[in-house]
N, C-alpha and C positions, 0 to 999 in steps of 0.2 A: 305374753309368753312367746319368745323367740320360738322361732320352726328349724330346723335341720333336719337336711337329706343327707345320708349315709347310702355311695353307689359304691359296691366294694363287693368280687367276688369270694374274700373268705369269710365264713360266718361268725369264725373264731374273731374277727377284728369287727367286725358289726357288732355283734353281739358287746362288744368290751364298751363302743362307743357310745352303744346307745345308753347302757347302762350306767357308763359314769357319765354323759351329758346329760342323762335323767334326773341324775343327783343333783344336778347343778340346775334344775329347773327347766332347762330345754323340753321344747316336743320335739319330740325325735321321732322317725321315720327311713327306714332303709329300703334298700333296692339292691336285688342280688346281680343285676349284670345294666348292662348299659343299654337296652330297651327297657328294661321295667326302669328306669333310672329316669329315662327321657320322657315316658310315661305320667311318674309321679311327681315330678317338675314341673310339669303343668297342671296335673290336680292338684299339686297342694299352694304353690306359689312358695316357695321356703326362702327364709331370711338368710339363709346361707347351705349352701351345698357342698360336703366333702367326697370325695371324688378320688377314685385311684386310677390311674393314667391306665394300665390294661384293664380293657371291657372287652365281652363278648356281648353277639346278637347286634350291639352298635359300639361302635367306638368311643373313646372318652372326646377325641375332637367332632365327632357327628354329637355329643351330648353336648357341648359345649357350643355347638352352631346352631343346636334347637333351642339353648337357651336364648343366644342372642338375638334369634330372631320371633322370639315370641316378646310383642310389645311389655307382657306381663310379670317377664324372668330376665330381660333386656340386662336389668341393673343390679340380679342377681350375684352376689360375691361370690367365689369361689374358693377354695382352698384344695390342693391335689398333691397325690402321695405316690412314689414308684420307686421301683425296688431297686434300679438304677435310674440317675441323674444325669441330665446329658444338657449340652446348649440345643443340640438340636430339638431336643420336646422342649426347652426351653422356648426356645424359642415361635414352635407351633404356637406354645395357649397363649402366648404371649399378646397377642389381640385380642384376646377374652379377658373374661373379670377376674381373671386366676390370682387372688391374691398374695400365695405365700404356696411355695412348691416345695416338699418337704420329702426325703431320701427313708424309705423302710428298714426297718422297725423304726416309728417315729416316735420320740420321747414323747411323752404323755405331758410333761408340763410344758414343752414345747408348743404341742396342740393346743393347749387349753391357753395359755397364755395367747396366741395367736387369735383364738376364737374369741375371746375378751375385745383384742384389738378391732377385728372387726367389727365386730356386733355394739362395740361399745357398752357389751356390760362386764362387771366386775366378776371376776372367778378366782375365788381364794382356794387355798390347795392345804394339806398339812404341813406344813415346813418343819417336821420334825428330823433332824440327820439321823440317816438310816442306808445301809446298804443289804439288799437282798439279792443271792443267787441260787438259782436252781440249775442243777443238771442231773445228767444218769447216767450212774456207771454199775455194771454188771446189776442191772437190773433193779438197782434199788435209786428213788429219788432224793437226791442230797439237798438239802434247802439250810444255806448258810445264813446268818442275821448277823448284821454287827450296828455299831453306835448307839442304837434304838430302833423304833417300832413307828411307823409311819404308818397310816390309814391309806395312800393313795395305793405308794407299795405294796401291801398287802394284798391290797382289793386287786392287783396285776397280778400278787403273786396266784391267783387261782385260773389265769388264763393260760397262763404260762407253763402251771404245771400240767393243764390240761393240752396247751399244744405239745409236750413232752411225751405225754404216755401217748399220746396218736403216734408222734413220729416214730418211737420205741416198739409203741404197738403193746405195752406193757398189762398184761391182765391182773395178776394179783399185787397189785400196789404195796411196795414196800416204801416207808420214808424214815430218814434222819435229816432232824432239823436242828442245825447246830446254833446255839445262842451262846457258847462259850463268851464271847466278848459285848453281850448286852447285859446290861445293870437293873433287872425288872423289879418294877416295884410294885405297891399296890396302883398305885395311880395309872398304871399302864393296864390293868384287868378287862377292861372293855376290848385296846387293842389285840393284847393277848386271847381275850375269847373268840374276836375275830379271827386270829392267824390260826388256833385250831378248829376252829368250825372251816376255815377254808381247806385245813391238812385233811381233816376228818371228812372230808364232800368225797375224797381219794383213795383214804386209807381205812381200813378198821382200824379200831383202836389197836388193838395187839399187834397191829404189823407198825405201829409209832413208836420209836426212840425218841428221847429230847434230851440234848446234849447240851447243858449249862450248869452255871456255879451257884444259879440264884436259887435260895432254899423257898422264896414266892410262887415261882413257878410248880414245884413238886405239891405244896397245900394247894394250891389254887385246884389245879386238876384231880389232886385227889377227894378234893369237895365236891366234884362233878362228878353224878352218875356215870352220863355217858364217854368222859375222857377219863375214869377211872384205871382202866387197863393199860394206858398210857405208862410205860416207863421212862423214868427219867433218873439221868444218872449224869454224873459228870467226870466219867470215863469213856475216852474213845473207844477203848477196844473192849469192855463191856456193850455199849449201844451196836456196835459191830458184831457181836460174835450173838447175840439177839435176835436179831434181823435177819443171821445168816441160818442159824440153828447150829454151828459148829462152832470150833475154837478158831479163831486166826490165830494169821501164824501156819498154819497148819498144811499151807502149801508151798513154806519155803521150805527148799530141800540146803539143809545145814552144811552137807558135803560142799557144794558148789553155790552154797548163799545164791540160789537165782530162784525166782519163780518155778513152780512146776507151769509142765506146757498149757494146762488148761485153762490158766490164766495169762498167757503170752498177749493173747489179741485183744486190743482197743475196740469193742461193738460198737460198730457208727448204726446212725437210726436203721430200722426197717425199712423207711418211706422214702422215698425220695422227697428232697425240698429241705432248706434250711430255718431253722426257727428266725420267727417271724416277731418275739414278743419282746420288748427293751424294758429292760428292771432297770435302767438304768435314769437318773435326771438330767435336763443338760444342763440346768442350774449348778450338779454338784461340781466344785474344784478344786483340784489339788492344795491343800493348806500347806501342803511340805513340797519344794522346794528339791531336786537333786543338785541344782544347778549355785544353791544356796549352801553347796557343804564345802568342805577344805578341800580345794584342786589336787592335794595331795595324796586323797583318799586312795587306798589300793583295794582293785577288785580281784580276786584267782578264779578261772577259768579251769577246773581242772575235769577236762572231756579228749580222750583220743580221736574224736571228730574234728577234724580242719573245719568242716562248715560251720559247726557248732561254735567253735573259736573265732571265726569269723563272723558269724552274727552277734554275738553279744558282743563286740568289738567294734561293730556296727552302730550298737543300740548307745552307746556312750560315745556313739565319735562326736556329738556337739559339747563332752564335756570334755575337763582336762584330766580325769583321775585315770591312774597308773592300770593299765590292765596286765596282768602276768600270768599268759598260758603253761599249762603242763599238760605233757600228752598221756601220762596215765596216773595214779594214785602215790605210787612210792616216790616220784620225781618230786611231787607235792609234800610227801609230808620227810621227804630229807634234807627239804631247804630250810633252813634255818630261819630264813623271814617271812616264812610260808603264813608262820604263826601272829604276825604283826597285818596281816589283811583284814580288810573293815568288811570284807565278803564275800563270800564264797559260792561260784558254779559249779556243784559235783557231778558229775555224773554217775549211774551206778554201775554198769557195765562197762569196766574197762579190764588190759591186759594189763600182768604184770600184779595190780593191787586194785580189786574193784574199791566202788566206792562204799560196800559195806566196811572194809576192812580200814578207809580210811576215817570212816567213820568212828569205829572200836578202836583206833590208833588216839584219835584226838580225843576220846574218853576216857583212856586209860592217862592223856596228859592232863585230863584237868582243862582242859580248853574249850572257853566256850567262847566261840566265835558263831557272826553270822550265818548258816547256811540255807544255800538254797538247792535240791536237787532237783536233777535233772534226769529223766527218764523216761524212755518210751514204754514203761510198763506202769498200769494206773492204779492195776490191783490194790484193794487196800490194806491186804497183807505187808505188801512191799511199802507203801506209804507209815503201817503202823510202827513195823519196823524200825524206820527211819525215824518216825517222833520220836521212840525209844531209845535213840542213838543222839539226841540233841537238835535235830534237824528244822529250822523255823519255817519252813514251806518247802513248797513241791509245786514243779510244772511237768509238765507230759510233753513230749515229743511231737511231731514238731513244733519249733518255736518260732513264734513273731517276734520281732525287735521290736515294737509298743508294748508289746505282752510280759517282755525281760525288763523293759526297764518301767514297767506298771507297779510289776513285782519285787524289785529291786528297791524303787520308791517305797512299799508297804514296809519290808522289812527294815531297811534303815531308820525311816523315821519315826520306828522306835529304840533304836542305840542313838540317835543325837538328839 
């Protein structure tokens, strides 16, 4: 049996390690700072040591000069993690056994794939296609599922939501887990009793919505004692207005189609520090293509923000499709070619014609075009709203240009 040392000040990332390198047959063994690190290096002689570049009590290069210089850990491999990458640390451990130097949150099959390579044993993963994301907004934990149901994913998804409610500081756990676009069947019952035993470590049952189309799902839980009280519906604004105790909806002021103020502000975490857990694989990639569509394609831009226009204008300058700003909603929807766009940036606040009312403009024609809005409000009010109007996704304010055109990708390639 392989040995691995785990030197890593958060417990949330030791903890995740040791536990899925346990599954994998490893002895594992951690060390919370870079003395006990340098320590247990020498008591135990480990077949490999993972290692994050900031230590306290000793440094990661005083642990890495104790290693080389004990005849017994000399030839000891290394593998090291930090939250920024530089040549210069580069270049420090670069005379040690540092095998493979890896940028925080590191992908998990990255790791493990790595760890195979050195150690030369074999680690197989589930290669099931799965994408999982969690976040929090006004208080409640959103955990989206698409493609399928992965075992590796999962078993992340309970660290992850766990460094969540730290950062949030969240006491009475609310969650919706969205599975709209997974196909669950019996064959999936194991995974599935996973993903809520992992919901259920967080939530009561009665603070869980499950938001999907598969009638599997509703038997399966209500065959279960304990996930009994579990609702599942496959209505958004049913599993939302649940969760809240109220009706959405019910904070949009109809006079002036905006949020009320109580919902104006984006709650960034409690804590200081940015999450740390990657649901993401590096294996996964793009099967579609932007770059693969008709150069001719037209995108509409329609935000009274110059920046705004300038960033998504940004995000497609390696391609050749047509970009066509407007600076408010009516400008938009009086052009006559407005309605020949493969896709749409709306914004919701603007002068002249918010983007509700372009919204109720292009329903009232029967127009179902691409859209995507844009909004610095996250509420799910304003969000529900907007599915209700035709609307095929939503970003929040501010935007990235990989972020625009992530998103740009998702919805397109399903119109080609």
């Amino acid at each position: 049996m392989k040995k691995i040392l785990v030197i890593d000040e958060s417990a949330l990332f030791r903890d995740f390690l040791a536990k899925k390198l346990g599954e994998y047959g490893f002895e594992v063994s951690v060390a919370v700072n870079g003395l006990d690190g340098a320590v247990k290096v020498r008591q135990q002689t480990p077949d490999l040591v993972i290692m994050d570049y900031y230590l306290s009590r000793s440094s990661s290069l005083e642990v890495l000069e104790k290693i080389r210089q004990d005849p017994n850990t000399a030839q000891v491999p290394v593998i090291m993690a930090s939250a920024k990458v530089d040549r210069d640390k580069l270049l420090q451990v670069a005379q040690y056994q540092v095998k493979k130097f890896f940028t925080k949150p590191i992908r998990i099959d990255t790791l493990l794939k790595a760890v195979s390579e050195v150690l030369g044993v074999q680690v197989e993963m589930d290669n099931t296609p799965c994408i999982i994301e969690a976040h929090v907004n006004d208080e409640i934990v959103f955990v989206e599922v698409a493609q399928g149901l992965n075992k590796e994913k999962i078993e992340l998804l309970r660290y992850k939501i766990k460094e969540l409610l730290s950062l949030y500081e969240l006491q009475q756990v609310k969650m919706l887990v969205m599975m709209s676009n997974v196909d669950i069947s019996p064959d999936d019952s194991i995974k599935l009793g996973t993903l809520m035993n992992t919901v259920l470590q967080y939530a009561k049952p009665r603070n869980v919505r499950i938001l999907t189309n598969s009638e599997f799902v509703g038997s399966y839980l209500s065959g279960r004692e304990d996930m009994s009280e579990i609702v599942v519906t496959n209505n958004l604004e049913t599993a939302m207005d649940g969760l809240l105790g109220r009706k959405t909806g019910t904070y949009i002021d109809p006079s002036r189609k905006v949020v009320q103020q109580e919902f104006l502000q984006v709650k960034a975490p409690k804590k200081e520090g940015a999450e740390s857990i990657d649901m993401k694989f590096d294996g996964e990639k793009a099967a579609f293509d932007l770059h693969d569509l008709d150069e001719n394609l037209t995108i509409a831009v329609v935000d009274d923000d110059l920046v705004i226009q300038e960033l998504i204008r940004t995000a497609f300058s390696d391609t050749s499709f047509n970009i066509k700003v407007y600076g408010n909603g009516r400008e938009f929807v009086n052009d006559p070619e407005a309605a020949s766009a493969d896709l749409i940036f709306l914004d919701l606040m603007m002068p002249e014609m918010d983007g509700f009312q372009v919204l109720q403009e292009l329903k009232t024609r029967t127009t179902n075009l691409p859209i995507i809005v844009l909004s610095a409000l996250s509420q799910r009010e304003t969000v529900v709203k907007a599915l209700k109007l035709g609307v095929k996704s939503y970003m929040i304010k501010p935007l990235k240009p990989s972020a625009v055109l992530t998103k740009a990708t998702e919805i397109l390639k399903l119109s080609f």
